[in-house]
C-alpha positions in Angstrom: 0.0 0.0 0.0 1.5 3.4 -0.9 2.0 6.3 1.6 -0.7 9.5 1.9 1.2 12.6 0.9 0.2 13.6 4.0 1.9 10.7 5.9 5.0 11.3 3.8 5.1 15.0 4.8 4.8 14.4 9.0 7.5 11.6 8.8 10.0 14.2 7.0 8.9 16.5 9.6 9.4 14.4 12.2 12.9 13.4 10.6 14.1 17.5 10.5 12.9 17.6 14.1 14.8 14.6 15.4 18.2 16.3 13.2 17.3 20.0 14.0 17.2 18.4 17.8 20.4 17.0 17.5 22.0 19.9 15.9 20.7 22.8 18.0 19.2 21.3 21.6 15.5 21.3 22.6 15.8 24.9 23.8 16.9 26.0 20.5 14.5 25.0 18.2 11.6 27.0 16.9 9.8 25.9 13.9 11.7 28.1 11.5 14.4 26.3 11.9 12.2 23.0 11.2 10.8 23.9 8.5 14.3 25.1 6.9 15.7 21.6 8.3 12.4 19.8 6.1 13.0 21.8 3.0 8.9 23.4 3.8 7.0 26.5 4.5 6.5 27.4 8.4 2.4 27.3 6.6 3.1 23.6 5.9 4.6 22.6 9.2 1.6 24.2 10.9 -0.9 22.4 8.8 0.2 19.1 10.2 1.2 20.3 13.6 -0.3 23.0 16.1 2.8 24.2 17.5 6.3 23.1 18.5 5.6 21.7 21.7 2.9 19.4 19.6 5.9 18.4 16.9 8.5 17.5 19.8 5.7 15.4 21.1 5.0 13.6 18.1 9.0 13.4 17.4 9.4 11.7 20.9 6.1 8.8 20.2 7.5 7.9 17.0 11.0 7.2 18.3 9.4 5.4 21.0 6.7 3.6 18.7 9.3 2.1 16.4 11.7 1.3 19.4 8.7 -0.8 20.7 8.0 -2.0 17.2 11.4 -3.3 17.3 11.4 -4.5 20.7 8.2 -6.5 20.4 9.4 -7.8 16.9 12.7 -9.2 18.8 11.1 -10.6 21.6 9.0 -13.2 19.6 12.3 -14.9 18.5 12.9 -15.8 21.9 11.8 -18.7 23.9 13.3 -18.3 27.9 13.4 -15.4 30.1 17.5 -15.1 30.2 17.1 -14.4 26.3 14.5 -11.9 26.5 16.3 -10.4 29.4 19.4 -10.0 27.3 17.5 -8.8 24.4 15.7 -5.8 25.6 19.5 -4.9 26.8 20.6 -5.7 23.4 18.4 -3.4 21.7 18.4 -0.8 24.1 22.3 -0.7 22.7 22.0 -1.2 19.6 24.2 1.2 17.7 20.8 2.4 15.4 19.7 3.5 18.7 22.3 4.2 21.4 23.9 6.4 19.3 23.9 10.6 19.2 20.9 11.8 17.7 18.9 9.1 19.9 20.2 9.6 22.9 20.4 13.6 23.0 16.8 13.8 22.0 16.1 11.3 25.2 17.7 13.2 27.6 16.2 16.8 26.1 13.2 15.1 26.2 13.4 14.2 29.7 14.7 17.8 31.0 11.4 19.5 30.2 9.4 16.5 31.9 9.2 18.6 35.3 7.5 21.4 32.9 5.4 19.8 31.1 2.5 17.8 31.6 2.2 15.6 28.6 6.3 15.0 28.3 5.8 14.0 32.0 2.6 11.2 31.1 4.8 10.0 28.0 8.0 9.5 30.0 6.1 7.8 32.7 4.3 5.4 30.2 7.7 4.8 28.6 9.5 3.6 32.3 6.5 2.2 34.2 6.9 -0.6 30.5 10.4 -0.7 30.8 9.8 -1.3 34.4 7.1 -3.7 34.4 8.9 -6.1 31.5 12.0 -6.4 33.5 10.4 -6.9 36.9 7.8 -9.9 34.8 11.8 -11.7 32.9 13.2 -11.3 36.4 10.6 -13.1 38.4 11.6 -15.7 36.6 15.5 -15.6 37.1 15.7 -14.4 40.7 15.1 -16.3 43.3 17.4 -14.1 46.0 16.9 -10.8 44.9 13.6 -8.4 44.4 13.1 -8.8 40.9 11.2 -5.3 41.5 14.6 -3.7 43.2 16.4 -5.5 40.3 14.1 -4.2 37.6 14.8 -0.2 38.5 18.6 -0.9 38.7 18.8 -2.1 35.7 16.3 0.9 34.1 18.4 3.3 35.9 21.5 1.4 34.4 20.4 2.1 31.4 19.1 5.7 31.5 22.5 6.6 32.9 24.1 4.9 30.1 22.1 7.0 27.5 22.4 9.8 29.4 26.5 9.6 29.1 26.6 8.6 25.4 24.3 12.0 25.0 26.7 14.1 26.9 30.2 12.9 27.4 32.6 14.2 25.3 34.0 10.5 25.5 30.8 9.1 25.7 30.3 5.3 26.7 30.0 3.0 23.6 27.2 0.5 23.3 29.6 -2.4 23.9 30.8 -1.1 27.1 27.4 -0.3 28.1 26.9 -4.0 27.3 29.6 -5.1 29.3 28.5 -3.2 32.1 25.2 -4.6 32.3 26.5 -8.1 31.6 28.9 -7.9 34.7 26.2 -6.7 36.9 24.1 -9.4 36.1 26.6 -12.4 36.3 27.0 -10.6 39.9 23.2 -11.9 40.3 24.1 -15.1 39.3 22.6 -14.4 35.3 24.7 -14.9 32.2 24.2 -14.4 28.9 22.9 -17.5 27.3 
């Protein structure tokens, strides 16, 4: 099935955001600059999109939409817990994700959570998942440790992880994050299968 125009159009916008994002910071975008960055008029960006607050928004689901896509897809090739454990950390590191662009939108998304309502609902959707998956694999795995203790170690692992790869001038790379998170959990007694 072929695209609407209309489709076509918000994905390229959504594409100049997540560049113009990377390139300038949150705090420096207006949509101007987006609509230089998408090669259209400010008339077309507001046609699909209220405001700028309404296109970061929309920038921050679709990341998050084809992360899940991804993530979902993934974990129906696996069969035991340890696997689907050590996939969600896999693709939380994979180098199409962990990587600049990603990362820097992530943690400029999170700084305005404390200001605004609807980042703050979306981030909270996005860690009470990533919270509730990993507490359901470790149930499985754990048997001296509170799998719900375990499960916001690891998140926060992870968020620091992305948070350093978005700011570090030597940021961390996604096999060292790996690492990291591999040693941790051999520590609990889990090992990559």
């Amino acid at each position: 099935m072929r695209k609407k125009i209309k489709d076509i159009r918000r994905e390229e916008l959504l594409q100049a955001t997540l560049d113009t994002i990377h390139a300038e910071g949150l705090h420096n975008i207006t949509v101007a600059k987006l609509s230089k960055t998408a090669g259209m008029s400010q008339g077309m960006v507001h046609h699909y999109f209220k405001n700028k607050a309404e296109i970061i928004e929309a920038a921050i689901r679709h990341v998050n939409a084809e992360l899940r896509a991804e993530l979902v897809k993934e974990m129906g090739r696996t069969e035991t817990p340890t696997e689907k454990l050590f996939k969600i950390l896999d693709i939380n590191f994979a180098p199409h994700w962990f990587n600049p662009q990603t990362t820097r939108l992530w943690v400029s998304f999170c700084s305005e959570v404390p200001f605004n309502d609807t980042f703050a609902r979306i981030q909270a959707v996005i860690h009470n998942r990533m919270h509730s998956n990993l507490k359901h694999i470790l149930k499985a795995l754990l048997t001296e440790h509170d799998p719900d203790q375990i499960s916001h170690e690891i998140s926060n692992l992870i968020d620091g992880f992305w948070i350093r790869a978005s700011v570090g001038k030597h940021p961390v790379t996604p096999a060292e994050a790996i690492t990291c998170l591999e040693n941790y959990l051999k520590r609990l007694g889990i090992e990559r299968p």
